[in-house]
N, C-alpha and C positions, 0 to 999 in steps of 0.2 A: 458588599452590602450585607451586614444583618440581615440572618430568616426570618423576615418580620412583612408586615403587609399593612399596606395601608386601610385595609380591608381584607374579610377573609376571602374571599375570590380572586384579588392580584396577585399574579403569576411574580414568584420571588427572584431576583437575579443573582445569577452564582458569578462568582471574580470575573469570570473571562467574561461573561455577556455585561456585565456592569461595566466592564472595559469599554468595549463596544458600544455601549450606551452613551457613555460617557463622549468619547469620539463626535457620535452624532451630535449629542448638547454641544458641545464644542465649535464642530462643524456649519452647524446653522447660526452658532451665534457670532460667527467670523464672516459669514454670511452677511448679517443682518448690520455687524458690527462696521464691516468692511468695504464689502462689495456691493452694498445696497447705497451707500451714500456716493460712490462713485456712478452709480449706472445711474440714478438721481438725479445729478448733475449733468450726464450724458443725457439724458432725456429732456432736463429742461433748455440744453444747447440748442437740443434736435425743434423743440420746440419753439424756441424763438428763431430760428434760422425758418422755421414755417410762416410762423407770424409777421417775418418781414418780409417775407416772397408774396404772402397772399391776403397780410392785413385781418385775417381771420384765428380766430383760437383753434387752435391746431387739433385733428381728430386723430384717434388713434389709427385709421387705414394709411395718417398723411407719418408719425410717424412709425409705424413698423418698419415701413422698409428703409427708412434713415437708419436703423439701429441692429437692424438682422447683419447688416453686412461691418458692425464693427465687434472688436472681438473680444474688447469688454464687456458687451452687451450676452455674443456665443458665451464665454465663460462663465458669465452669470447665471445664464439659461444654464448651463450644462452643470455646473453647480448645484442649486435649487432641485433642479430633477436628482441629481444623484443624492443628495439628501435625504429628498424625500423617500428614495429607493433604498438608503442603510438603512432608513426608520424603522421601514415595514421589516427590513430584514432582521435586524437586531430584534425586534420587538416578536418577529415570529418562532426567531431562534427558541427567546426564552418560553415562550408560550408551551413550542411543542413537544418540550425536554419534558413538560411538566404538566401536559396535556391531563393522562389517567389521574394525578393526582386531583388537578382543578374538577372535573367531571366527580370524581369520589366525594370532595366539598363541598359541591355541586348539590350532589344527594343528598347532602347531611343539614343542607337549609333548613330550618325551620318551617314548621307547615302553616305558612302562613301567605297572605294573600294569595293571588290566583292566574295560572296562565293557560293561554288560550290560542293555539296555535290551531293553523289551519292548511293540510296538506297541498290541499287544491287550488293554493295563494297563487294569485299571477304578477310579481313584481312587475309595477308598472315600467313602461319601453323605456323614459328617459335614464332607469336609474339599471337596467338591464343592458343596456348600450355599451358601457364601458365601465370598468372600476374604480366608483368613485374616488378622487382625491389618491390615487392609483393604490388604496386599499388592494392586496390581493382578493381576488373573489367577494371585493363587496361587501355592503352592509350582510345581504342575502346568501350566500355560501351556506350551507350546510354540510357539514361533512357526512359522509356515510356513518351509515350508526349514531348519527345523532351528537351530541354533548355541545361546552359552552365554547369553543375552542375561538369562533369568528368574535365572538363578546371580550372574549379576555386580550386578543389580537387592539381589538380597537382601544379598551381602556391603556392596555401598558404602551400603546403605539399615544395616546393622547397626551399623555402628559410630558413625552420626548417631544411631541410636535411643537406644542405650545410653551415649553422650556418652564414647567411648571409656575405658568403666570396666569393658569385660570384654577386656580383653589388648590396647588400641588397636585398629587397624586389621588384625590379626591376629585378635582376638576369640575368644583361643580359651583364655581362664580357666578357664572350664567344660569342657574336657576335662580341661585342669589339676588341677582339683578332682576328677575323676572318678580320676583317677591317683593322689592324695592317700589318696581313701575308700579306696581297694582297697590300698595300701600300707598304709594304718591297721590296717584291716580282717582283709583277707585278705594278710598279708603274705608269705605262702608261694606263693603264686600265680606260676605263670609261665606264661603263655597263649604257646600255639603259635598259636591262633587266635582272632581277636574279630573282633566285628560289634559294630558301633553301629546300632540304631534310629534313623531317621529324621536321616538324618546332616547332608541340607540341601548345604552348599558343603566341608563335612570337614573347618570348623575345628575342632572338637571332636576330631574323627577323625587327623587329624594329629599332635594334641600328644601324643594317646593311642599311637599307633604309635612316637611318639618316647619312648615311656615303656619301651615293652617290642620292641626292636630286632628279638630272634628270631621275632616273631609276623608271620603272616598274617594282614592285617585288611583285613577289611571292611565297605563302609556299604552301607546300603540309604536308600532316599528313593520319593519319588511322580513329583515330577517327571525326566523326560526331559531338558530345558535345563539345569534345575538340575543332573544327571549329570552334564550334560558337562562343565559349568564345573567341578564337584567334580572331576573324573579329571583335569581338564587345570591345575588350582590344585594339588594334591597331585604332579602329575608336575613340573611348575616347579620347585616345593617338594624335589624329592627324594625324594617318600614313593611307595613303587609300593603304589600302596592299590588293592584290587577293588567297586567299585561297579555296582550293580544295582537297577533299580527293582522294589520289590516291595513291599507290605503287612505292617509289622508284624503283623500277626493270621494272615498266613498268606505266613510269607519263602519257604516255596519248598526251603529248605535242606534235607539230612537231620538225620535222628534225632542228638543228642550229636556233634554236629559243632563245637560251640564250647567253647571254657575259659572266657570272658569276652563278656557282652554285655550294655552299656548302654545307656540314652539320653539326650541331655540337654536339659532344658526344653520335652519332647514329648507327655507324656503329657498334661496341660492342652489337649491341642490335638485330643486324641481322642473316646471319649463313654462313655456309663458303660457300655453293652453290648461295648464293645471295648477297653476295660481290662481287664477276668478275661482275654479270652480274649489279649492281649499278653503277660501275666504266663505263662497257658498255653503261649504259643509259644516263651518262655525256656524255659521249663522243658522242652521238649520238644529244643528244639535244642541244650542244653546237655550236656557231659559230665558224666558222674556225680563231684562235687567242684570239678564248673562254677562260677562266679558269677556271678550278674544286679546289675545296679546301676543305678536309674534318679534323676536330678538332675534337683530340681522347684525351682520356685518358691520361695520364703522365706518363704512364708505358708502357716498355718493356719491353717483355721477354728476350732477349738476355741478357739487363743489372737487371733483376730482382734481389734484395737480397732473401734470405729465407723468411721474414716478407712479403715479397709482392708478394711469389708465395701463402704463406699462407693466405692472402687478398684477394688473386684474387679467390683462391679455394672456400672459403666463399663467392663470389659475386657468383659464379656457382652454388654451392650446395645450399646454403641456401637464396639468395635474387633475385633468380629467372633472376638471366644474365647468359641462360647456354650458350652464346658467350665468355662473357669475358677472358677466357683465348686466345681464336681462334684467338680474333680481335687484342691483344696485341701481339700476336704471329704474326701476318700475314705481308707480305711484300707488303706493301700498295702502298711503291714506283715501286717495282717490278710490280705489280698487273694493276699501272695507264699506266705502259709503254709498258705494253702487250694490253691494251685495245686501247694503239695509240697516246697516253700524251706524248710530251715533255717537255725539260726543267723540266723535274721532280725533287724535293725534299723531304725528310721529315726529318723532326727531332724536336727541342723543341723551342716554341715560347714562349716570356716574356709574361704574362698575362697581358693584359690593363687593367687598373684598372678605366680608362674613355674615354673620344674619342679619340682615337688615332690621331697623325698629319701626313703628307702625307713627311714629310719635317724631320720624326727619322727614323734614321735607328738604328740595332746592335741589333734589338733583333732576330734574327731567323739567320742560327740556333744558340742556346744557350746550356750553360750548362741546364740538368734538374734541376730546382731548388725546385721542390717537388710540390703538389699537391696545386691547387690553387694559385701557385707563375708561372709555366706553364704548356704549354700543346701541344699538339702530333700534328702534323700538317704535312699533305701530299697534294702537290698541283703540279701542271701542265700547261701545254696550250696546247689546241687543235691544230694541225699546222696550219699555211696560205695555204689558198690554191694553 
């Protein structure tokens, strides 16, 4: 690979880690290619061998244990997890070869927007429990001494995950699409200010600020490392965005301080006690005629096949989302309209695949059209007062 970056904060890869890189893309997509359509089929077996035992659509407790004990099923498990474990490792290799440099770039950000870290932060328990999506150390990690090191981990780990099908090395479709909903949607909308939920590195947070120029926006996140890489990616970038570690359940912010606050593919990663009260914190922080809009997943459970209750089970058990079945499960629209949201929707948004215009409509809601063609999307407005 070319010393080149898709930004100045991406950690560059030298021949041998591009090797390895490479592997993994390979890896996952022999996976997806291969071994997914056959365990598919193994599950839709397992599941009509149910359905004619008990007349009933088949639950995922009826089949796990149809499927644990065959060994297309173990090797796909076993698979899937070691993937996701070269990811992080290839992806850390090149990170910390290149650690001082990223840190030095780090500092040469431009002085612009603003971050706000807070020593005495208590990562909330669910995401303190174990490593999400078996991330080493977490959103939350801070190294000793400081710098961007868990931020730069996650951006060059995201784009090997996702096989560069959510904006390249950029990765920031899903802002993209969030800026679509709300064009769709709420097209009258002109936010002076927004917050994103759980912003992570601010790809999200970026394409969003590049959607609506006049706006002050803001991310909040958990971790500390992860900040800085975000404030110091967005200052590169041109974006004066304000970041601050803080709890969606409880931002900190005042009362109707917002026009617009999303999140994208966060809520899954929360827990069923601290979903009402997220959707509460919208609604609290938002202006009267505010919008909330949170982008999940591409699955439901209601319309779940067998193959994707057996996905989701594997995101629980073994890659460390023990939300994901919760958050595909949950009635998100129900959830916004109890907290005080009107004009509430959800259902499945066409993925932007670059800036969306204010002037298309017809993509929401949509057929689902699979993973990374779209995505889950629940949105509202706070009433007028």
């Amino acid at each position: 690979m070319p010393a080149t970056r898709a930004h100045s904060m991406m950690p560059v890869s030298n021949h041998d880690e591009l090797a390895e890189q490479r592997f993994v893309v390979a890896f996952k997509s022999y996976i997806s290619a291969q071994l997914d359509p056959a365990v598919r089929q193994l599950a839709e077996d397992a599941a009509q061998a149910a359905r004619d035992e008990s007349g009933e659509p088949p639950s995922l407790t009826q089949l796990r244990p149809q499927l644990a004990k065959n060994q297309l099923y173990q090797n796909w498990v076993s698979a899937m997890r070691s993937g996701q474990e070269l990811m992080w490792q290839s992806a850390a290799e090149c990170v910390d070869r290149q650690q001082d440099e990223l840190n030095a770039i780090a500092a040469t950000a431009p002085a612009i927007g603003s971050l706000q870290l807070d020593p005495e932060f208590v990562v909330p328990r669910y995401l303190a429990a174990a490593d999400t999506h078996m991330m080493p150390g977490s959103y939350y990690y801070d190294p000793a001494g400081g710098g961007v090191r868990q931020g730069a981990l996650f951006d060059k780990a995201a784009s090997l995950y996702s096989l560069g099908r959510q904006g390249g090395q950029t990765n920031d479709m899903r802002g993209q699409t969030v800026v679509a909903h709300v064009y769709e949607r709420f097209g009258d909308l002109q936010p002076t200010r927004i917050l994103e939920m759980g912003c992570t590195v601010g790809n999200s947070l970026v394409a969003v600020a590049g959607a609506f120029p006049q706006a002050e926006v803001h991310g909040i996140d958990v971790g500390a490392s992860l900040l800085r890489y975000a404030h110091a990616r967005a200052a590169h970038l041109g974006a004066a965005l304000h970041f601050r570690q803080a709890d969606a359940e409880q931002t900190g912010y005042p009362d109707e301080h917002f026009d617009l606050v999303f999140s994208s593919a966060v809520l899954h990663e929360t827990s069923a006690k601290a979903l009402p009260r997220i959707m509460e914190e919208c609604y609290r922080i938002l202006r009267p005629g505010g919008v909330m809009a949170h982008l999940e997943v591409p699955l439901r459970a209601e319309a779940a096949t067998p193959f994707d209750l057996v996905r989701a089970d594997f995101e629980t058990r073994y890659n460390n989302e023990p939300f994901w079945l919760g958050a595909v499960s949950a009635d998100l629209a129900g959830l916004a309209t109890r907290a005080g949201f009107v004009d509430v929707a959800a259902g499945f948004q066409d993925a932007a695949m670059g800036p969306p215009r204010r002037d298309v409509r017809g993509g929401f809601p949509t057929a689902n059209k699979g993973v990374y063609r779209s995505w889950y999307l629940a949105s509202g407005r706070k009433p007028q007062a």
